[in-house]
N, C-alpha and C positions, 0 to 999 in steps of 0.2 A: 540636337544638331539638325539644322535643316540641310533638304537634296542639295542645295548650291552649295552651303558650307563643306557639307560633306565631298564635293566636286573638287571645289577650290584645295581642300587638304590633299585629297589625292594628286593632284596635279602639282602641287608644295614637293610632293614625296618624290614622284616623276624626278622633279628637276634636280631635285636634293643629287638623288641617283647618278641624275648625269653630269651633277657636276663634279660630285665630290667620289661616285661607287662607295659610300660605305653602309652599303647591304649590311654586312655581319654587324656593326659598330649598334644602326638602328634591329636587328633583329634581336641582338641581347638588352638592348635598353629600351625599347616602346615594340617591343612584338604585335601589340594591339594592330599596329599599323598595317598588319602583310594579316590581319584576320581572317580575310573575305580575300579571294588571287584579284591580282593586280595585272593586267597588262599593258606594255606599252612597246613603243619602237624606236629601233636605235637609228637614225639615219636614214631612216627608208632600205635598210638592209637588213635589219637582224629586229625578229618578233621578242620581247623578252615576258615571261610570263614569272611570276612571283607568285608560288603556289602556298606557301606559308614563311613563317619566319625562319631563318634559315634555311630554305630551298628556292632556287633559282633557277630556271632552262632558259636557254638560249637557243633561239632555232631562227638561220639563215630561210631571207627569202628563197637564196637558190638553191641551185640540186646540192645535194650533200648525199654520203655514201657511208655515213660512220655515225654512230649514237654513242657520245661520250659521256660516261656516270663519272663521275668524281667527286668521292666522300669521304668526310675527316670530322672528326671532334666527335667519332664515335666514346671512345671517353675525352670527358672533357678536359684531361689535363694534358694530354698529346697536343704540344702546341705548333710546332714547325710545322705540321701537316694543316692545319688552321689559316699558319701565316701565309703559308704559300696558296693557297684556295683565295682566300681573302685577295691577295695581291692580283691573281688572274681576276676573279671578280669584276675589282675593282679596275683593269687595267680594260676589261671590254664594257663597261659602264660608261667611260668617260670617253672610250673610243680610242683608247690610247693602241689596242690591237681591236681587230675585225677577224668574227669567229666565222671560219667555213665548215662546221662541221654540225649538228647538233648536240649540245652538251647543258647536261641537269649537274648541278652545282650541290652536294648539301653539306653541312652543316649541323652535325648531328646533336648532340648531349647538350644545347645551351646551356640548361642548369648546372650541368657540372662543369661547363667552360666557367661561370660565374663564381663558384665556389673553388674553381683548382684541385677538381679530384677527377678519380677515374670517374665514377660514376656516383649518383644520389643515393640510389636504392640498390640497383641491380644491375651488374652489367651485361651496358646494353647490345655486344657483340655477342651472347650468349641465348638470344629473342629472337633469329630471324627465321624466315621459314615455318613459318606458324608457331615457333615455340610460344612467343609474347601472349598468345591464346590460352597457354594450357598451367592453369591458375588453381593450385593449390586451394582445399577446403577454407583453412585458416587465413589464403592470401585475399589482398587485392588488388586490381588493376592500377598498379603506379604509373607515375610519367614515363619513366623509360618502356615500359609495355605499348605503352600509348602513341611514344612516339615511333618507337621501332614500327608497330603497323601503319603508323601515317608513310615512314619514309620507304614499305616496301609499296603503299599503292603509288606513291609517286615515280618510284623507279617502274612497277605494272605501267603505269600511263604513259610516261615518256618512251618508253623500248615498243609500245604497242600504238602510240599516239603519229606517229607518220602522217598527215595530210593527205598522200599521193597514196597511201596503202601501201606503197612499199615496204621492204625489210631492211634495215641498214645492216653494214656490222656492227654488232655490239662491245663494246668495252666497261667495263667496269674494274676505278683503280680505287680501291678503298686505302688510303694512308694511314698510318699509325705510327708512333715510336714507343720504341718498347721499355717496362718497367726499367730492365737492370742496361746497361753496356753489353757487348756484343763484339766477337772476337772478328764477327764480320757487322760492320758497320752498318751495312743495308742488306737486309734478303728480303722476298718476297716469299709470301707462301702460296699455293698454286693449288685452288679446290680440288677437292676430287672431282672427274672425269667420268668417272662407271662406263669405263672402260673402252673411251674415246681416247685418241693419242696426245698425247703432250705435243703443243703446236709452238715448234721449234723458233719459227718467228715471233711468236709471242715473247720467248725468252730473248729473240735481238734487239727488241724496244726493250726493256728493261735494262738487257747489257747496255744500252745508250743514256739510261735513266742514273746509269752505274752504281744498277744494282746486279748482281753476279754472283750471289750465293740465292739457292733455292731451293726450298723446303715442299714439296709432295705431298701433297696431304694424301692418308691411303682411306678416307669414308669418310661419309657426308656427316657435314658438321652444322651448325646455326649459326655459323656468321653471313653477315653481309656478305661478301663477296661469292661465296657457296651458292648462297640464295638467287645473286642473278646469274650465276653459272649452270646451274643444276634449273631454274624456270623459264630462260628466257637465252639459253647456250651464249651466252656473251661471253669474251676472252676477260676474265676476270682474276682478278688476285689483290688478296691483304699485302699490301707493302707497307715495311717495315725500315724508319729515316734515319734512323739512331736514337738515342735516349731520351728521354722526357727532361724536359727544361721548360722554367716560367717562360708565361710573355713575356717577348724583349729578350732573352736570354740567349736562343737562337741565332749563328752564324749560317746566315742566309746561302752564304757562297760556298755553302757546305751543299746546297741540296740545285746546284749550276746546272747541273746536267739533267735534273728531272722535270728543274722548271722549263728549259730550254727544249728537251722534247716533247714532255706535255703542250707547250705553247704552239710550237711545230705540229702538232696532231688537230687543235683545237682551232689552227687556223688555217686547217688545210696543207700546208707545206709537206713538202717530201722529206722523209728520213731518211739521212744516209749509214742504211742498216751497215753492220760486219757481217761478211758471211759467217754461218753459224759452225763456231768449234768445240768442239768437247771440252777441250782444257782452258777454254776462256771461263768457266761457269766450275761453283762447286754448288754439285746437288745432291742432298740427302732425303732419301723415304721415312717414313715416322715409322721406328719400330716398338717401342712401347709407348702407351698410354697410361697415365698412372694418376689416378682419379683418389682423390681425399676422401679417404670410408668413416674414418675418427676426428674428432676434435680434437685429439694430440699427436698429430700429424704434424712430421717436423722433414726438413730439410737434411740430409748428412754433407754439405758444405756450406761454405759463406754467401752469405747474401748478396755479396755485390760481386760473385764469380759470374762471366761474362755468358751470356749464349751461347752457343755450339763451344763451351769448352767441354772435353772431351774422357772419357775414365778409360781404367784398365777392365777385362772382363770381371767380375761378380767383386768388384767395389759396390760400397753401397750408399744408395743414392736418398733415400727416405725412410723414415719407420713411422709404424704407427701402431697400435693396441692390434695383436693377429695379424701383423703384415712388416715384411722387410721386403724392400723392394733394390736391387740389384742391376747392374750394367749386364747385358746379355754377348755383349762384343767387344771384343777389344776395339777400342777408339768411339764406342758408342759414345754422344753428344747431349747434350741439353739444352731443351729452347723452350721458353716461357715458364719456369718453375716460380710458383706462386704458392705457397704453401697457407695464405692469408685465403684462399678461395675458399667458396660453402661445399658444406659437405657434401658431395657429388660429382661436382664439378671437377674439370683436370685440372693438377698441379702441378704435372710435367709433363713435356711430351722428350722423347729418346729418340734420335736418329741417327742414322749410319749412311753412308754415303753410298751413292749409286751414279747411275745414269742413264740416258733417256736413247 
C-alpha cells in the first residue's frame, strides 16, 4: 500500500466515524484499522484520538474540569454495559451530543464480545494492577494479560495526559452485569479506600444513576476500578446493571437513568443531586471472603439464588475437601458466588450491612 493510499483509507475511516459512529461495530470486525492511533476532530470542538481498537478519548478544545473513564465488555458477554458505551460513542461521533468534559471510552474483552462469553482464557477483571505480569512457570502471556496491560497504560495516559498540566477530577465507572439475578437490581461496588473516607457525593451520582445498594469493598483487590482508585485517586467503582443478556436482548429503558446522568456528566451539564440520606442507600461491608481451595468445591444453594440474598447465622453456604464454610451473622448476604472459578480465586464474597 502506498503513503496516499494509506491517507485516503484513513480519511475513508474519518468519515465512516462521523457519519455513521460505529467505533465498536469496526473495532470487532477490522481492528487492523485503529493499529497505529488515529486522530481527528469533531467540528473544531472536540480532538478525538483512537488509541487502539476498542479505546477511544474525547478531549474538548475548551476548559474542562473532570476526566471521564468509562469501561465495559470487561467480559465479554455483559452486554447492556456494551450497548450503552456504544450508544454514547456513537451519539458524540456524529455530533448528535457535544462532550464537555474529557472522557476515554473502552471497550474491553473484544474476543470474548465475539464469542459471548465471560472471558477466552482468564478473567480479565482479575489482571489489573500489575497482576497480568505475574505469569506462572507453566503459563503464558494470553490476550487477556495483553490487553488488561494495554488498557491500564491507556487509562495511565489519559488521567496524566492534560495539555495545560493541570489535574482534573477523576472518575472511573467500569460497568458490568452480573452472572446470576440480584434481589437489588443495580449495586455498585466501591474499591477500597486505605482509609480515606467514603465520599458521600460520589454515592448521590449513583443514587441518580439509580443505583442504591452499595457493596464496600474492605482491601485492595485487581480489578479495574481498584486500579484507577488506588494509582491515580479517581472516584471510581464496578457497577453493576442487572443480569447478563445476549445482544439485542437488553431493555434499554431499564438503564434511563444512568444513561441520562452519564450523558449530563460527559457533557458538562449540571446534576440535580438529592441531598444525601442514609435510608435512600443500602450498604453492605464484605465480611467473608471465601476462595475455592479444591476442585470439589460446591455451592450449599441453587444456582440461580439471587445476590444479596441473605442466610440465618451458621447456615451453610459451601463445602469442599477440609473446609465447610458457614454464615457468620444473621442476615449475612451473598454477592458474586461462582463456584466454576480457578482454584484460588473467590467464589463468594459475604456481606452484612452497615453504614458510612
Amino acid at each position: 500500500m502506498t503513503q496516499n493510499q494509506s491517507t485516503v483509507s484513513s480519511c475513508d475511516i474519518v468519515q465512516r466515524l462521523k457519519k455513521k459512529g460505529d467505533f465498536l461495530h469496526l473495532s470487532r470486525q477490522q481492528p487492523r484499522l485503529f493499529s497505529k492511533p488515529t486522530d481527528f476532530m469533531l467540528s473544531q470542538h472536540t480532538n478525538v484520538k483512537i488509541i487502539a481498537e476498542g479505546i477511544i478519548c474525547f478531549e474538548p478544545l475548551s476548559l474542562t474540569d473532570k476526566d471521564i473513564v468509562l469501561s465495559c465488555g470487561i467480559h465479554g458477554n455483559e452486554t447492556a454495559p456494551i450497548e450503552i458505551c456504544d450508544d454514547l460513542v456513537r451519539d458524540i461521533l456524529i455530533s448528535k451530543i457535544v462532550v464537555k468534559q474529557r472522557v476515554l471510552v473502552i471497550f474491553g474483552n473484544l474476543a470474548a464480545m465475539d464469542i459471548a462469553q465471560r472471558f477466552v482464557t482468564e478473567n480479565m477483571n482479575r489482571l489489573f494492577s500489575g497482576e497480568h505480569k505475574n505469569i506462572e512457570k507453566d503459563q503464558t502471556i494470553n490476550n487477556e494479560r495483553r490487553r488488561a496491560n494495554q488498557l491500564e497504560q491507556s487509562v495511565r495516559a489519559f488521567y496524566l495526559g492534560r495539555v495545560d498540566d493541570s489535574v482534573g477530577s477523576r472518575y472511573h465507572y467500569d460497568l458490568h452485569t452480573a452472572i446470576r439475578p440480584s434481589k437489588n437490581q443495580k449495586f455498585a461496588v466501591y474499591p477500597f479506600q486505605h482509609e480515606k473516607p467514603w465520599d458521600k457525593q460520589q454515592l448521590q451520582i449513583l443514587l441518580a444513576c439509580g443505583v442504591n445498594t452499595i457493596l464496600l469493598s474492605g482491601s485492595p483487590t485487581t480489578t479495574f476500578s481498584y486500579f484507577s482508585a488506588n494509582n491515580f485517586n479517581a472516584h471510581a467503582f464496578t457497577v453493576e446493571l442487572g443480569k447478563v443478556k445476549p445482544f439485542g436482548e437488553n431493555n434499554m429503558s431499564d438503564f434511563k437513568e444512568v444513561i441520562d446522568t452519564l450523558t449530563k456528566m460527559l457533557c458538562g451539564q449540571s446534576l440535580e443531586l438529592k441531598a444525601f440520606e442514609q435510608a435512600d442507600f443500602l450498604i453492605y461491608k464484605v465480611n467473608q471472603v471465601i476462595n475455592k481451595q479444591q476442585a470439589d468445591f460446591v455451592l450449599n444453594f441453587a444456582d440461580d439464588m439471587p445476590n444479596f440474598s441473605d442466610f440465618a447465622k451458621g447456615e451453610v453456604l459451601a463445602v469442599e475437601t477440609g473446609a465447610i464454610y458457614k454464615a457468620e451473622h444473621d442476615g449475612e448476604a451473598i454477592v458474586f458466588p461462582n463456584a466454576g472459578v480457578e482454584i484460588g480465586q473467590r467464589a463468594i464474597l459475604t456481606v452484612i450491612p452497615t453504614t458510612i
